[in-house]
C-alpha positions as CSV (number, residue, x, y, z in Angstrom):
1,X,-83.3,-40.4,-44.3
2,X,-84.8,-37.3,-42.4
3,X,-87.8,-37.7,-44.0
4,X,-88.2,-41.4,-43.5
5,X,-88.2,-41.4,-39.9
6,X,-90.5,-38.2,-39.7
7,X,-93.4,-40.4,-41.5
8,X,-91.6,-43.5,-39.1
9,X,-92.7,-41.8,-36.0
10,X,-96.1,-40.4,-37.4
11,X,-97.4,-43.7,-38.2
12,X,-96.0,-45.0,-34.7
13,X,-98.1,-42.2,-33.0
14,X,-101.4,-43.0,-35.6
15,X,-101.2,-46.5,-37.5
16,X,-104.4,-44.8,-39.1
17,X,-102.7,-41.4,-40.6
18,X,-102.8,-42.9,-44.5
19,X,-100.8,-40.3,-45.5
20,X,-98.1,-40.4,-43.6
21,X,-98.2,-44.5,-44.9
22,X,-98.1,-43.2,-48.2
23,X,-95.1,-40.8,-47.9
24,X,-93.4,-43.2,-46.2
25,X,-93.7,-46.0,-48.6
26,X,-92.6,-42.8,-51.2
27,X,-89.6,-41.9,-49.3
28,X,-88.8,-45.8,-49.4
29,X,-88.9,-46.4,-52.9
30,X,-86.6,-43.3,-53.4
31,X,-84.2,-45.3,-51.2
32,X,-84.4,-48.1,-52.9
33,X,-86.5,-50.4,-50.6
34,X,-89.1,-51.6,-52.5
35,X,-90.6,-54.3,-50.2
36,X,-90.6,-51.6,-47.4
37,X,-92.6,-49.2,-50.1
38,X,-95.1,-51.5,-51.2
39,X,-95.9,-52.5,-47.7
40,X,-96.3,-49.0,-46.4
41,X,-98.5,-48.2,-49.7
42,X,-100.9,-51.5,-49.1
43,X,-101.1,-50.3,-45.2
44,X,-102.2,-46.6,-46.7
45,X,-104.3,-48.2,-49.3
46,X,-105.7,-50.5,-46.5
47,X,-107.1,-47.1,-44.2
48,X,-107.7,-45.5,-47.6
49,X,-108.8,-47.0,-50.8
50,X,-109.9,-44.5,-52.1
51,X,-106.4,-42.6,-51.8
52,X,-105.5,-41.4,-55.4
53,X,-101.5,-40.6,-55.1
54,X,-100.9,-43.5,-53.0
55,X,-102.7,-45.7,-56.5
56,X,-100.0,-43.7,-58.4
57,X,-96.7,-44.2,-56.5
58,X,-97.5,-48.0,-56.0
59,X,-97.9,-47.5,-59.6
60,X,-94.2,-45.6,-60.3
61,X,-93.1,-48.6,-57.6
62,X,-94.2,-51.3,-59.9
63,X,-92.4,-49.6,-62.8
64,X,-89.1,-49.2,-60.6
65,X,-89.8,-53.1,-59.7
66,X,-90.5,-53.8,-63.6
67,X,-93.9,-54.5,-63.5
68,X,-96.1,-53.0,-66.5
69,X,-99.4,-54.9,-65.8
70,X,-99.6,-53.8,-62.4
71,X,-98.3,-50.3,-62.8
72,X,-101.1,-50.3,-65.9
73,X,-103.6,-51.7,-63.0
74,X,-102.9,-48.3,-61.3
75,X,-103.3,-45.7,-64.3
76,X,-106.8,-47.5,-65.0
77,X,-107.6,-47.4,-61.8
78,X,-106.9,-43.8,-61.6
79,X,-108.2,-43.3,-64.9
80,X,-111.6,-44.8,-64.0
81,X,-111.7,-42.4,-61.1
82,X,-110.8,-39.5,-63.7
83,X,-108.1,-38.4,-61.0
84,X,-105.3,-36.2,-61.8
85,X,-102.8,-38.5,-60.6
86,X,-103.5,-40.7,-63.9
87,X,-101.0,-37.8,-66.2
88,X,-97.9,-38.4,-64.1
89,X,-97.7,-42.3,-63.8
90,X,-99.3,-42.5,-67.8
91,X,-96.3,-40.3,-68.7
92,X,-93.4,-43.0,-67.1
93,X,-95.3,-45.4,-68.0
94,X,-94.6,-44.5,-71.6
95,X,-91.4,-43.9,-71.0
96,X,-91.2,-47.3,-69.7
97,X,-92.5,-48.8,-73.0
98,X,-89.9,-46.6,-74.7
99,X,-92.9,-44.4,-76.3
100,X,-91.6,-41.2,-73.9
101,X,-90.6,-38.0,-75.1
């Protein structure tokens, strides 16, 4: 909740600080409000496109949300980019599919 409003107020002071977007849509999805999340990760994604752990949490979102293909749109996007992000979301995504450790 703390954490939440922190990002809140940073993007309130700069609508252009992507990261603060991102962490906001992060702490969102850890509370459970997915719309909030993906709207906070297309308004990072929006400033930044480019941004490589906001393409993995909208990933982990669509898993939460129980969408493969578009979580699987994220780890090839990553993947294309050869970004370390890709492990982490590959690894739930396996999970997902039931192929996790």
């Amino acid at each position: 909740g703390k954490a939440l409003k922190r990002f809140e107020d940073a993007v309130r002071l700069d609508e252009k600080y992507y990261e603060a977007w991102n962490m906001l849509g992060y702490c969102a999805r850890n509370n459970g409000d997915l719309k909030r999340a993906f709207d906070a990760y297309q308004r990072c994604l929006a400033i930044n496109p480019e941004y490589e752990e906001a393409h993995e949490y909208l990933g982990e979102a669509y898993l939460v949300k129980g969408d493969l293909a578009k979580a699987k749109e994220q780890l090839a996007w990553l993947k294309s980019r050869n970004s370390e992000e890709a492990g982490e979301l590959e690894e739930k995504i396996a999970e997902a599919e039931g192929k996790g450790k």
